[in-house]
LUMROLUM-192536 format. One record per atom (N, C-alpha, C, O, CB): x, y negated, z; atom name; residue in three letters. Coordinates in pm, whole numbers, plus 50000, padded with zeros to 5 digits. Atoms other than C-alpha are relative to their C-alpha. Glycine has a CB too. Layout:
LUMROLUM-192536
c1:c2:c3:a:r
X:Y:Z:CA:ALA
...
***
This chain:
LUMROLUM-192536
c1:c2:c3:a:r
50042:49894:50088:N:UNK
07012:38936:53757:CA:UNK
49922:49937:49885:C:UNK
49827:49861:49902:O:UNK
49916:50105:50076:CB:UNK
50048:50051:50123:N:UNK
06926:38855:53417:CA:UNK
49898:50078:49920:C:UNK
49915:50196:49892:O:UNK
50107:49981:49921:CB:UNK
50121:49887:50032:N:UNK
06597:38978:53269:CA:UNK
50007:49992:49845:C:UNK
50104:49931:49800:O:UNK
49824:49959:50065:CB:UNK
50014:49957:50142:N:UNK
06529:39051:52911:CA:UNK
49871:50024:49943:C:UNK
49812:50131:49957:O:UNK
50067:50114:49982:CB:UNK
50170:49989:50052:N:UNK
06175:38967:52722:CA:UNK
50003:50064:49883:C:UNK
50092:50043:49801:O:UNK
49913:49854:49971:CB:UNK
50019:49972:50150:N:UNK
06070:39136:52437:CA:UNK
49857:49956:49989:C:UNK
49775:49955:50081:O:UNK
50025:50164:49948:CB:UNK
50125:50109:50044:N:UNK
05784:38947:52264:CA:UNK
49969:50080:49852:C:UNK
50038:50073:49750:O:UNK
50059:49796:49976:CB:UNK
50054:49975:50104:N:UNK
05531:39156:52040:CA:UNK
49913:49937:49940:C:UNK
49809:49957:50004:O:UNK
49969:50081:50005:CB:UNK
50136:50041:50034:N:UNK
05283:38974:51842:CA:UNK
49894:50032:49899:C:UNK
49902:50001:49780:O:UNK
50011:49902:49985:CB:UNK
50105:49967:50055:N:UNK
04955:39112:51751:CA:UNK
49843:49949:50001:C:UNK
49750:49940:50081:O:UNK
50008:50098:50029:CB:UNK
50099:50081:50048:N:UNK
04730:38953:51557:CA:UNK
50017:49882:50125:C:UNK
50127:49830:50144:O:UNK
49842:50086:49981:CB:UNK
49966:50100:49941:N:UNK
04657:38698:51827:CA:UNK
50029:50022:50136:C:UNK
50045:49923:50208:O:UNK
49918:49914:49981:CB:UNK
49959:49911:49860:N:UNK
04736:38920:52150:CA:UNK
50173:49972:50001:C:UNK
50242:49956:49900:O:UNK
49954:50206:49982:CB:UNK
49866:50015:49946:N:UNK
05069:38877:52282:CA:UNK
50037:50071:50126:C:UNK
49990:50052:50238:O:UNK
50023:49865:50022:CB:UNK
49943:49871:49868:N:UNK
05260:39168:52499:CA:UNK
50094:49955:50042:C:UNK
50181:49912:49965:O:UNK
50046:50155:49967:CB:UNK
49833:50079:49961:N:UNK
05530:39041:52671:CA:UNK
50068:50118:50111:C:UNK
50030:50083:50223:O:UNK
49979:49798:50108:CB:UNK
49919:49881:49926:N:UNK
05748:39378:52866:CA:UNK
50127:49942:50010:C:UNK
50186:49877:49923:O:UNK
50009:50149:49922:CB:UNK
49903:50041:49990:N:UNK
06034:39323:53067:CA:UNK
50050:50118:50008:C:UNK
49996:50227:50027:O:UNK
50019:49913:50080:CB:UNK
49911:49875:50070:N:UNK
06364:39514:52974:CA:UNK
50056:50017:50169:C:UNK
50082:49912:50228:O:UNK
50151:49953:49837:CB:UNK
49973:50033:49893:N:UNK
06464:39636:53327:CA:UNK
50180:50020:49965:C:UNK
50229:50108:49896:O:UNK
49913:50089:50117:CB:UNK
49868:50013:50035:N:UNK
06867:39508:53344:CA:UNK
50054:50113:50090:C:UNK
50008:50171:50189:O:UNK
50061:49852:50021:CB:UNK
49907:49895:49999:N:UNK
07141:39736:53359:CA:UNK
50107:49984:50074:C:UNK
50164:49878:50050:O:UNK
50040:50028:49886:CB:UNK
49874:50053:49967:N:UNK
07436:39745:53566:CA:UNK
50102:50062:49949:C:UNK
50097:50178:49909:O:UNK
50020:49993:50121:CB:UNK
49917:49976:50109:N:UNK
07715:39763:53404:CA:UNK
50138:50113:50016:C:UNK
50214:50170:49938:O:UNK
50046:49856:49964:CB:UNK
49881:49864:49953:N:UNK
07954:40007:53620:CA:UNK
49919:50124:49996:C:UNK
49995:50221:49994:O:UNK
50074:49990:50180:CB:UNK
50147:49888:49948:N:UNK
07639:40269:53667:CA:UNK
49964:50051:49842:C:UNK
49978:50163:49793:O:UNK
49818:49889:50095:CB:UNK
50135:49987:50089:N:UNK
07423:40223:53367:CA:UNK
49877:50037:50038:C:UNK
49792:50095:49971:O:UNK
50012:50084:49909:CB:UNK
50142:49954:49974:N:UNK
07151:40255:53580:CA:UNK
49953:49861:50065:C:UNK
50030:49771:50096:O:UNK
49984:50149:50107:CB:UNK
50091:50116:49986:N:UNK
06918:39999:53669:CA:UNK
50000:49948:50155:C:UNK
50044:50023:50242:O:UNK
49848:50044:49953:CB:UNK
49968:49975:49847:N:UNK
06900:39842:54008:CA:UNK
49889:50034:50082:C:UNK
49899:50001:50200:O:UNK
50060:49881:50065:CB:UNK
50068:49954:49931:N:UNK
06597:39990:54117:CA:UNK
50005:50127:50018:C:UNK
49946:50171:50117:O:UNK
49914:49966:49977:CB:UNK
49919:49897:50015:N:UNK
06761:40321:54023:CA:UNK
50130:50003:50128:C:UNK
50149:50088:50216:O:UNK
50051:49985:49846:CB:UNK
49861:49939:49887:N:UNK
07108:40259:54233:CA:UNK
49930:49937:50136:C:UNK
50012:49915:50225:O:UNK
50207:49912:49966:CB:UNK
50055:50055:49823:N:UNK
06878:40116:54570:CA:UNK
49951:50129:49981:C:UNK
49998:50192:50076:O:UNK
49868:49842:50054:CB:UNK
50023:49860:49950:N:UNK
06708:40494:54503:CA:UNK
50082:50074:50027:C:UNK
50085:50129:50137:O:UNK
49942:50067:49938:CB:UNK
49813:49915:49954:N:UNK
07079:40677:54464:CA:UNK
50012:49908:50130:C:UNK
50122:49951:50165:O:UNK
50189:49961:49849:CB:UNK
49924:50098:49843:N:UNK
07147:40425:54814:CA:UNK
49897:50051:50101:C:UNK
49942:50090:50209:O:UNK
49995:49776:49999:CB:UNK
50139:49950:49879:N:UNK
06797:40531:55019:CA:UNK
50109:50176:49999:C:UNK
50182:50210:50092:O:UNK
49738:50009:49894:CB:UNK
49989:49872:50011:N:UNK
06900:40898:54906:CA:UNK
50130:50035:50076:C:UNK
50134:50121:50164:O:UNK
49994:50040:49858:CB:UNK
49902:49917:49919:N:UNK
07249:40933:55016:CA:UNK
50027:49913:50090:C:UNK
50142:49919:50134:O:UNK
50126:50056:49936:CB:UNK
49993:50043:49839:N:UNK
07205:40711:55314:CA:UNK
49902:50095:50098:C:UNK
49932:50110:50217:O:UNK
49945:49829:50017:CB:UNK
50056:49953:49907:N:UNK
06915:40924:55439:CA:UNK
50083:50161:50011:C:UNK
50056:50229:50110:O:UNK
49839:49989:49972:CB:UNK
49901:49849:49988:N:UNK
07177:41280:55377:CA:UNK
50119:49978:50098:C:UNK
50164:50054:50183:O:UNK
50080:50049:49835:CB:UNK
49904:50011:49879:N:UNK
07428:41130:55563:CA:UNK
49959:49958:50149:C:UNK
50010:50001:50252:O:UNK
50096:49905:49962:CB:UNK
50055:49990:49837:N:UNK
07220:40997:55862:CA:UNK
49983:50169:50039:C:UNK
50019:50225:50143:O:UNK
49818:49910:50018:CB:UNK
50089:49863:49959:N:UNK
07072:41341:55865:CA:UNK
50195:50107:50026:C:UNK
50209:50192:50114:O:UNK
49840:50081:49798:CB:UNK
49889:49952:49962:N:UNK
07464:41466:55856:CA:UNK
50069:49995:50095:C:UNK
50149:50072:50149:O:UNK
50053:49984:49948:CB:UNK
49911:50087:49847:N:UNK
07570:41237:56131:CA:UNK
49881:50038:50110:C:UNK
49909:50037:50230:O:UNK
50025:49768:49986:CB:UNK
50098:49985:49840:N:UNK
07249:41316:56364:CA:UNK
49943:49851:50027:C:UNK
49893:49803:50129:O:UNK
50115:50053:50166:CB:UNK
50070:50135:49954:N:UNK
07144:40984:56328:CA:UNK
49856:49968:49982:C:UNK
49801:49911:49888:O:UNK
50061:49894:49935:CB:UNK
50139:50006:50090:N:UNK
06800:41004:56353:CA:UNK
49906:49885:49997:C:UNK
49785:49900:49982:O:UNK
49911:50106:50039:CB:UNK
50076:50095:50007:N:UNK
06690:40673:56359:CA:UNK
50010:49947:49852:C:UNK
49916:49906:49784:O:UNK
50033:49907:50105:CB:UNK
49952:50056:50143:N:UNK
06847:40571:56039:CA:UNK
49967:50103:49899:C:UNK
49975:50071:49781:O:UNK
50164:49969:49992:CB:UNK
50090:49883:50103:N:UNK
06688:40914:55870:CA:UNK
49877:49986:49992:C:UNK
49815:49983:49885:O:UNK
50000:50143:50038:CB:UNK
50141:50029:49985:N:UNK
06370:40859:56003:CA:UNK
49937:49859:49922:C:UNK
49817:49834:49909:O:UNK
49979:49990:50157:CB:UNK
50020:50148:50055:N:UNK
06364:40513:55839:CA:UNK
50040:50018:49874:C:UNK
50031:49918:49804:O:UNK
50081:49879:50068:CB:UNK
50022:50003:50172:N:UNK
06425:40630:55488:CA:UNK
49895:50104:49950:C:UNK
49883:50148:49836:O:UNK
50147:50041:49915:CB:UNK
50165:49926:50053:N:UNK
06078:40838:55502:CA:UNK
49933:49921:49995:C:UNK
49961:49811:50042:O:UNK
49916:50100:50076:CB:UNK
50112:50086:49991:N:UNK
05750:40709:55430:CA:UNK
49939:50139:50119:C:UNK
49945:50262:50124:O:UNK
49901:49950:49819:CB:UNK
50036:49922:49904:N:UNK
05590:40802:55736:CA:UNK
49824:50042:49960:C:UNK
49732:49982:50016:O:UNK
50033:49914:50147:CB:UNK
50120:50013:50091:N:UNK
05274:40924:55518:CA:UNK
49930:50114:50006:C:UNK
49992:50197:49940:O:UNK
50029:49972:49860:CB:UNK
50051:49861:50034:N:UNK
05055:41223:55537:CA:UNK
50046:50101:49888:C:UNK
50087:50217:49895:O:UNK
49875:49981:49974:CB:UNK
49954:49938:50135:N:UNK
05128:41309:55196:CA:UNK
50129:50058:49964:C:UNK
50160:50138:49875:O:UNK
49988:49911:49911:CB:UNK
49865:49971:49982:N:UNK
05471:41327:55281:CA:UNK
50035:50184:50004:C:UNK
49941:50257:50037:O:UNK
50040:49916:50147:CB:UNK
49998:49898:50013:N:UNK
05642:41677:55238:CA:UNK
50170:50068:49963:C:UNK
50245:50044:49868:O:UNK
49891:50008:49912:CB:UNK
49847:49968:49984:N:UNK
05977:41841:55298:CA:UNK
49966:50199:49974:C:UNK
49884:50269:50033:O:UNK
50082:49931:50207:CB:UNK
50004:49896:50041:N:UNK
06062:42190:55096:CA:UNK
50156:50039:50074:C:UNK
50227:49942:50100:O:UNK
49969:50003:49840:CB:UNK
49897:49930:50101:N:UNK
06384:42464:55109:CA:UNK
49993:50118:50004:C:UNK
49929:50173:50094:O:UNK
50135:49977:50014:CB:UNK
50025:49864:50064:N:UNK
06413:42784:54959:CA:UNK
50149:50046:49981:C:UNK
50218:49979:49905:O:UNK
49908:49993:49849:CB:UNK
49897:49879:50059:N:UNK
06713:43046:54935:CA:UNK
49990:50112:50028:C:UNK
49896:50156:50093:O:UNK
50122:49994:50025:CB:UNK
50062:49866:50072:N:UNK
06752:43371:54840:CA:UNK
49967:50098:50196:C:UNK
49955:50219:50212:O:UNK
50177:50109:49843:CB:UNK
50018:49932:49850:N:UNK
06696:43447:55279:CA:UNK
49840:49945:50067:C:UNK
49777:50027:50135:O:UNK
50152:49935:50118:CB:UNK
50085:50039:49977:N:UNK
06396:43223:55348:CA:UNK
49958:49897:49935:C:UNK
50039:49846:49858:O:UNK
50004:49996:50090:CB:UNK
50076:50118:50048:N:UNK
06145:42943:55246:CA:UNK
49922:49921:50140:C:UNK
49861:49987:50224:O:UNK
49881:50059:49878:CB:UNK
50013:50085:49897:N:UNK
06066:42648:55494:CA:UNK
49962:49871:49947:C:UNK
50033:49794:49883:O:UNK
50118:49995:50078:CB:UNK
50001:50128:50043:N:UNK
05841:42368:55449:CA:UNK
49941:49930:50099:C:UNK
49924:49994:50203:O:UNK
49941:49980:49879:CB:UNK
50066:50099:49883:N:UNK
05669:42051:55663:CA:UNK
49901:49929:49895:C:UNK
49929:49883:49785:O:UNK
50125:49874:50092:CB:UNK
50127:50074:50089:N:UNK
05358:41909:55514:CA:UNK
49983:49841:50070:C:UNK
49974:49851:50193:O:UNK
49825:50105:50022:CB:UNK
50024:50116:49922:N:UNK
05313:41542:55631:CA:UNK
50124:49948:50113:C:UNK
50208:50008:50181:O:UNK
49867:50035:50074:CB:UNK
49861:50074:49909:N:UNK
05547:41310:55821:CA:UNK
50018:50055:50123:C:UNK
50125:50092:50172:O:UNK
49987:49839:50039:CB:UNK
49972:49942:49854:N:UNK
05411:41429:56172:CA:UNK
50086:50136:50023:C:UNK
50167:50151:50114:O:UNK
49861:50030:50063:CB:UNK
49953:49907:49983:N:UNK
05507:41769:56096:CA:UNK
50163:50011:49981:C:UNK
50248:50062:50053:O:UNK
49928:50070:49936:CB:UNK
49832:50055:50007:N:UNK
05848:41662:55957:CA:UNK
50062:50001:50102:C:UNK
50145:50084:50139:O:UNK
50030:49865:49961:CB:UNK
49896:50051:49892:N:UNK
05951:41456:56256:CA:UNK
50009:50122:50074:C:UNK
50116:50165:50116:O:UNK
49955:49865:50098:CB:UNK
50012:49903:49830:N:UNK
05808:41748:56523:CA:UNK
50093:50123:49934:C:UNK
50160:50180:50020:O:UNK
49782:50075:50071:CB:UNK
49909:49915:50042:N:UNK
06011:42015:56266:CA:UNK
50114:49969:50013:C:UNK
50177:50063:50061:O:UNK
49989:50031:49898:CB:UNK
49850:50034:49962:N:UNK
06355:41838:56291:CA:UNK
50005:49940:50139:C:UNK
50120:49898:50154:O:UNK
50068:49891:49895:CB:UNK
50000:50047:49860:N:UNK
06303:41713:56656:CA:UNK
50155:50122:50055:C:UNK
50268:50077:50076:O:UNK
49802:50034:50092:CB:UNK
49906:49949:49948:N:UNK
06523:42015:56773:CA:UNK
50158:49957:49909:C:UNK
50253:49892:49954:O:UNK
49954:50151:50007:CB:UNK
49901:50031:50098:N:UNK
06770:41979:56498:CA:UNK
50091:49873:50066:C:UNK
50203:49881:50117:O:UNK
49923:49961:49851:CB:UNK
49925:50095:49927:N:UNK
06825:41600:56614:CA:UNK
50069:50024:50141:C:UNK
50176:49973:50173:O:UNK
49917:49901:50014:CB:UNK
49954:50036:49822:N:UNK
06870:41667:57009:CA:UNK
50107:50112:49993:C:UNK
50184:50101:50088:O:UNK
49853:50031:50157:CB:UNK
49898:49937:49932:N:UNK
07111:41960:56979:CA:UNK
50110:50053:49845:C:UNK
50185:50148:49824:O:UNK
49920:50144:50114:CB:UNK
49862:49968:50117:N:UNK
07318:41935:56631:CA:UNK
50153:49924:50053:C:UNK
50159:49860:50158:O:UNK
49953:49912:49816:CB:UNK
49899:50037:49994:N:UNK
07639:41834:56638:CA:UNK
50037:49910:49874:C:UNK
50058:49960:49763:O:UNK
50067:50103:50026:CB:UNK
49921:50144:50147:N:UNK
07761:41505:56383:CA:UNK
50084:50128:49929:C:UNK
50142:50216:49992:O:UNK
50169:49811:50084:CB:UNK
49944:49958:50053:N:UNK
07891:41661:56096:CA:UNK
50105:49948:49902:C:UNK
50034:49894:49817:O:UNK
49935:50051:49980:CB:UNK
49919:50108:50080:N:UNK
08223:41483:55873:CA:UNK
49986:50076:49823:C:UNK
50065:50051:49733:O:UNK
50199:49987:50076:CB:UNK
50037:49938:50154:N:UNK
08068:41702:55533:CA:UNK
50029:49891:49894:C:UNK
50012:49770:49909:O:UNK
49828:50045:49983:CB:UNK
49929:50111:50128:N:UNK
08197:41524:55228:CA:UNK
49854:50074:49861:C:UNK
49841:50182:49802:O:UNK
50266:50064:49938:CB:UNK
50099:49949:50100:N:UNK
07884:41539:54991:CA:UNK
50056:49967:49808:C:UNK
50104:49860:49771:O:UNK
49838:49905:50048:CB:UNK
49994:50048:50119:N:UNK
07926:41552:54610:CA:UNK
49895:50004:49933:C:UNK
49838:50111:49952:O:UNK
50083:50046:49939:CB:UNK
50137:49998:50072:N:UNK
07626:41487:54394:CA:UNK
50024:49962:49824:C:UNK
50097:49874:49777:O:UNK
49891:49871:50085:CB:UNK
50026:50018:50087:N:UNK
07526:41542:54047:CA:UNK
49904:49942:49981:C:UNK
49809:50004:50029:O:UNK
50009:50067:49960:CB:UNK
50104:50052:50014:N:UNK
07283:41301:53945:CA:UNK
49929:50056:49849:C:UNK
49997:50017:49754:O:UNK
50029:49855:50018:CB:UNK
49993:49962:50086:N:UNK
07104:41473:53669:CA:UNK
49819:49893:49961:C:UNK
49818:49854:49845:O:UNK
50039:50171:50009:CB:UNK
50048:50116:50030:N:UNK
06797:41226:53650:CA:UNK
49902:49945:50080:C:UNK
49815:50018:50128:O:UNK
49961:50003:49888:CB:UNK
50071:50112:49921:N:UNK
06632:40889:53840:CA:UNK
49913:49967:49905:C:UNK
49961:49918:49802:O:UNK
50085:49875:50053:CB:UNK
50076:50065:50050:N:UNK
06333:40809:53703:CA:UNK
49897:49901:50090:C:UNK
49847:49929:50199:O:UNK
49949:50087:49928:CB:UNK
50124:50059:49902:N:UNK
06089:40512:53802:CA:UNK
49931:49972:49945:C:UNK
49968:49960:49829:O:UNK
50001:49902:50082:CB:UNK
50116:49976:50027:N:UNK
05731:40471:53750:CA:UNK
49897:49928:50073:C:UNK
49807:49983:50136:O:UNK
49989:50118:50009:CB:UNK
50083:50094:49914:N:UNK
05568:40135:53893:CA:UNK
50086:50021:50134:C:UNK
50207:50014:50150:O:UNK
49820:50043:50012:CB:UNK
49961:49984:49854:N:UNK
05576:40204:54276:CA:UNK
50048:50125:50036:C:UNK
50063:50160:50153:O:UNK
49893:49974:50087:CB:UNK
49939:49816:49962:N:UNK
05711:40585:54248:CA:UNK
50110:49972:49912:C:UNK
50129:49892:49820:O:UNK
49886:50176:49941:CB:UNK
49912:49939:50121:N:UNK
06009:40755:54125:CA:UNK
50026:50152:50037:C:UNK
49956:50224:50107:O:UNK
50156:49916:49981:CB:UNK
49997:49862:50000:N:UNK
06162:41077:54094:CA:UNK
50155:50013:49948:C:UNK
50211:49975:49845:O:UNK
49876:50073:49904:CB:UNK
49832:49942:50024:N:UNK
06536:41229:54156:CA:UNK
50031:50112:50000:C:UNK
49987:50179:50093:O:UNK
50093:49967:50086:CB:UNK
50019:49926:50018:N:UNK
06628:41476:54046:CA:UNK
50239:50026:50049:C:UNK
50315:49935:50016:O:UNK
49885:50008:49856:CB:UNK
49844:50013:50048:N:UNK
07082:41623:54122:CA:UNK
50041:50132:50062:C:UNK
49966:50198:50134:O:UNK
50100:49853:50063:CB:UNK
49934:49890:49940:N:UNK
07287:41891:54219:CA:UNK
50096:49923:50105:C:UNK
50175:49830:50083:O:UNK
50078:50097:49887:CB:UNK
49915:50071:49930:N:UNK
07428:41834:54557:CA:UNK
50109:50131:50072:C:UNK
50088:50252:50077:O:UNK
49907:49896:50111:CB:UNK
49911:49899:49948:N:UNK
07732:41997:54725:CA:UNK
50084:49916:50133:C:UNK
50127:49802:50149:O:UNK
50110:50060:49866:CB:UNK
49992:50061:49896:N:UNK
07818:41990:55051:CA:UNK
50145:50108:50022:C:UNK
50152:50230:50006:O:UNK
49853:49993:50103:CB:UNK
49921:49902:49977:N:UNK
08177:42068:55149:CA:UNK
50045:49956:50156:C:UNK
50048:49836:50183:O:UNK
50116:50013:49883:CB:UNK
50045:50016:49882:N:UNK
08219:42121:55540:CA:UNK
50056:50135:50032:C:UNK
50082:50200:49930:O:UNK
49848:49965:50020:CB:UNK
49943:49904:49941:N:UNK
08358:42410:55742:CA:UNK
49902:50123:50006:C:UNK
49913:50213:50089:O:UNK
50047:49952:50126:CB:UNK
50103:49918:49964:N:UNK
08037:42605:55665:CA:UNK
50067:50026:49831:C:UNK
50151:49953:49777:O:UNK
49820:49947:50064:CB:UNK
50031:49945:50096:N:UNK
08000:42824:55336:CA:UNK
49894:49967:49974:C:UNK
49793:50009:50030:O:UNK
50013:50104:50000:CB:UNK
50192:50003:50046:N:UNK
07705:42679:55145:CA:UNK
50010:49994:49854:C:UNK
50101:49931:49799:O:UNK
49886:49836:50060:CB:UNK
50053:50009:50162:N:UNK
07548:42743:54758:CA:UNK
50000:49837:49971:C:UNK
49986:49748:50054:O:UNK
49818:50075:49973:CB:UNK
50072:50150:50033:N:UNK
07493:42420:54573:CA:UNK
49897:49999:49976:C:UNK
49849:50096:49916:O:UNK
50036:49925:49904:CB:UNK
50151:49972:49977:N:UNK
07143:42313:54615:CA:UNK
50001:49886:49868:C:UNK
50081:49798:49836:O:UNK
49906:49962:50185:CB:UNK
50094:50075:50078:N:UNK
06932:42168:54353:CA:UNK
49899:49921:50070:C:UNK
49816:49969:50147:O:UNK
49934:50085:49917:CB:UNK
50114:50049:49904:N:UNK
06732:41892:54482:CA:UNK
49889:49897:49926:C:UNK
49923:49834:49826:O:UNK
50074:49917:50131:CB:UNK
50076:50130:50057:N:UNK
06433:41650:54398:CA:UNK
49985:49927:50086:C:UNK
49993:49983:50195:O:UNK
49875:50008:49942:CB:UNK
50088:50053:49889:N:UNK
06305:41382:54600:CA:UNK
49930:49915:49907:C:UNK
49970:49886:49794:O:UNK
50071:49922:50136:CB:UNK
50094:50085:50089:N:UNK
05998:41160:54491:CA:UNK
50031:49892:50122:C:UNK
50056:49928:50237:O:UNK
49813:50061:49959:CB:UNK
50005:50048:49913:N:UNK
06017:40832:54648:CA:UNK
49842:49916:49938:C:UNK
49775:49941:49838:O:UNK
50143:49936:50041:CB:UNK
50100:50074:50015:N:UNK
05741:40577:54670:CA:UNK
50042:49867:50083:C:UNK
50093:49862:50195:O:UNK
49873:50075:50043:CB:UNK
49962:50139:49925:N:UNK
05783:40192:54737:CA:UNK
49848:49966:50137:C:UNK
49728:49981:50118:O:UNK
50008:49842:49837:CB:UNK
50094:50034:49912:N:UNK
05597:40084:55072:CA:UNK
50040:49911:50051:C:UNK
50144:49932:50113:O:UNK
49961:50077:50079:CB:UNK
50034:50119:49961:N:UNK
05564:39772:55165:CA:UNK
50152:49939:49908:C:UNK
50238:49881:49974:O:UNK
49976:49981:50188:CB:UNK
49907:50094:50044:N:UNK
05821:39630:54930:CA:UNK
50151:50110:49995:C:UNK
50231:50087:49904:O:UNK
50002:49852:50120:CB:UNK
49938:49941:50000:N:UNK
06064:39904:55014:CA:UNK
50011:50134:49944:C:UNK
49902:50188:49921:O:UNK
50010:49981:50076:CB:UNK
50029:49834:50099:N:UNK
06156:40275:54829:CA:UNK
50036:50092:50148:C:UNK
50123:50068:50232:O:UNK
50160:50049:49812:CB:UNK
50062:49892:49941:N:UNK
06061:40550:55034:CA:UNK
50027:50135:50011:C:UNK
49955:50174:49919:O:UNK
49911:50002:49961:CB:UNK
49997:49843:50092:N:UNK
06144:40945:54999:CA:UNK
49831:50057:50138:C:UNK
49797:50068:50256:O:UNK
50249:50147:50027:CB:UNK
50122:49877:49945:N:UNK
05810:41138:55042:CA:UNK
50002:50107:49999:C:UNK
49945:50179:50081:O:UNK
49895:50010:49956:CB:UNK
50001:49797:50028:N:UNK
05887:41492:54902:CA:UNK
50182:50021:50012:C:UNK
50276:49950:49976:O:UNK
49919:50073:49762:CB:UNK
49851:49953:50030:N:UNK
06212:41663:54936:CA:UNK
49971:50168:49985:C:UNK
49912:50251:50054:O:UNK
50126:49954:50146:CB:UNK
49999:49863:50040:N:UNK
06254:41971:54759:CA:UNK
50154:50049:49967:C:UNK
50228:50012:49875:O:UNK
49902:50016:49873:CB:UNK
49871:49899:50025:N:UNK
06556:42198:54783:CA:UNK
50000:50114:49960:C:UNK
49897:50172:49995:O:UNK
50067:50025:50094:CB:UNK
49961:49891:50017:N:UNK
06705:42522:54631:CA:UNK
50101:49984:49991:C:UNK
50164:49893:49937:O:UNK
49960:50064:49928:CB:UNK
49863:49944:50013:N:UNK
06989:42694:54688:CA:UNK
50002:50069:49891:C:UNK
49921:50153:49853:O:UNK
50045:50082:50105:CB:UNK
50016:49920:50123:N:UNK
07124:42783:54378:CA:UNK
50082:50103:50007:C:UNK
50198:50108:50047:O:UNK
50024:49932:49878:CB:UNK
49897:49835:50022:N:UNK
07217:43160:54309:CA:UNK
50144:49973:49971:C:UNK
50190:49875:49912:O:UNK
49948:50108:49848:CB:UNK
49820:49955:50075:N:UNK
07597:43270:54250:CA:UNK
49974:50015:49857:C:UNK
50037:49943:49780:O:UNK
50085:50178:50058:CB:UNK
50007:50006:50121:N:UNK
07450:43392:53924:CA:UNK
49952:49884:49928:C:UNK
49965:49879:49806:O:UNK
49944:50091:49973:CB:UNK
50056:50107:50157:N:UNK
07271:43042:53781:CA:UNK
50102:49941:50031:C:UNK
50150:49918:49920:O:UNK
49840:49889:49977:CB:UNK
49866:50115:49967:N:UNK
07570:42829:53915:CA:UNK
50046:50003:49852:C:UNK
50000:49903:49795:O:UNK
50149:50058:50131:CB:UNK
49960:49972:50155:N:UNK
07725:42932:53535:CA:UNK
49897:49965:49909:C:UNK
49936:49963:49792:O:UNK
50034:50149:49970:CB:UNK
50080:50033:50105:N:UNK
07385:42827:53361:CA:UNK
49950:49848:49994:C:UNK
49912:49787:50094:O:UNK
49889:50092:50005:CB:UNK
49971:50139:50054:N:UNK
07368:42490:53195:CA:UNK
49844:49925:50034:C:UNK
49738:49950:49976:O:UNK
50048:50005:49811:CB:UNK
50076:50063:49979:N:UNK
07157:42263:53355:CA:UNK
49875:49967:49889:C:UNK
49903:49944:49771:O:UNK
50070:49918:50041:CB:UNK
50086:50035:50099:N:UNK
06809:42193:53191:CA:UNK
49927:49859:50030:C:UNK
49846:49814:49950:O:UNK
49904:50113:49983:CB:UNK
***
């Protein structure tokens, strides 16, 4: 991976910022496609019932925090403990699912040791489901990226037709 200096010089101060490189099938950076890779590796563990390999793309963090919302209920988990002990049933009596996810990525941002994703995902599967709008924030821990927040909505029949903002 090839880095890229830019060199300002003021007065006798010298800034030196690195350009973070690009990949070239993506256009997104590679600390960007390892967040798109945490993200839809921890949707598909969580599809397959695998909960060791879900559980390992959280930060297991107080701060941690899992949202979703549609137009029938709202459901959230504050902190990792509550997380795991909220999907505990989920893991022991779902059934693996072969859902074919499609995702809009509408934007990855990063920010030091955080970032923030933002996409429309669609899940197609023998169930009837809205397309959800989702965020997740991740955070790097110990060297690795993280998801701490996950926030979902199901989006209405009526905004489905209104142009992303």
């Amino acid at each position: 991976m090839k880095a890229l200096f830019n060199l300002l010089l003021l007065g006798t101060v010298v800034v030196c910022a690195q350009t973070p490189s690009k990949s070239k099938s993506t256009g997104t950076t590679g600390e960007e496609a390892a967040i798109r890779q945490l993200i839809e590796r921890e949707t598909k563990a969580f599809f397959e019932i695998d909960y060791n390999t879900w559980a390992s793309c959280w930060g297991h963090v107080p701060h941690a925090f899992w949202a979703f919302a549609d137009t029938t209920d709202v459901n959230y988990f504050s902190g990792w403990n509550e997380i795991n002990k909220g999907f505990a049933n989920y893991f022991k009596t779902s059934k693996p699912s072969t859902a074919k996810i499609e995702r809009d990525w509408l934007s990855v941002k990063v920010f030091g040791n955080g970032a923030y994703a933002r996409f429309i995902q669609r899940v197609h599967d023998d169930t009837i489901r809205p397309p959800q709008e989702e965020v997740r924030v991740l955070e790097k821990i110990n060297g690795q990226w993280k998801i701490v927040c996950v926030s979902v909505i199901a989006i209405e029949k009526d905004r489905e037709s209104r142009p992303v903002r």
